[in-house]
N, C-alpha and C positions, 0 to 999 in steps of 0.2 A: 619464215615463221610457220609454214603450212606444215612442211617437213618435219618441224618439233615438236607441233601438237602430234602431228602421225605418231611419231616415234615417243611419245608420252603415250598414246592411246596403247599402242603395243606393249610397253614396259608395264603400264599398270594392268593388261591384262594378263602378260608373263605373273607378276605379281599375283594376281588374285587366283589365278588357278595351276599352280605349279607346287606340286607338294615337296617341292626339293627345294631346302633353307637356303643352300650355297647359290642356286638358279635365283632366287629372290632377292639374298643379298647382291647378287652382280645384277639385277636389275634396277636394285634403289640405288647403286652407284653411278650407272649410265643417266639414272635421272640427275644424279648432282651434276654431272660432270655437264648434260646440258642446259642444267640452268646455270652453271658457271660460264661456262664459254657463252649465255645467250647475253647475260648481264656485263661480262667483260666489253659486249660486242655492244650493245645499249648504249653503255659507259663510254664506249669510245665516238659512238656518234654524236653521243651527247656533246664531247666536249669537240669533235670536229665544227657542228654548229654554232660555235661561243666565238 
């Protein structure tokens, strides 16, 4: 979990100070991709404990 706020903290600094549209848009996607695989992974603990 530590590693994904790291790597959010990086992506949205990419974000806020990169004047280059393409450098930003490849960083709002690296943010989907790990709130997908965080939530995938959630979901599967989730139902491991059921």
């Amino acid at each position: 979990m530590i590693d994904e706020l790291g790597a959010y903290d990086n992506l949205f600094h990419i974000i806020k100070t990169s004047s280059d549209n393409k450098t930003r848009i490849n960083s709002l996607n690296y943010i989907a991709i790990i709130m997908a695989k965080s939530t995938i992974h959630s979901n599967r603990k989730f139902c491991l404990n059921l």
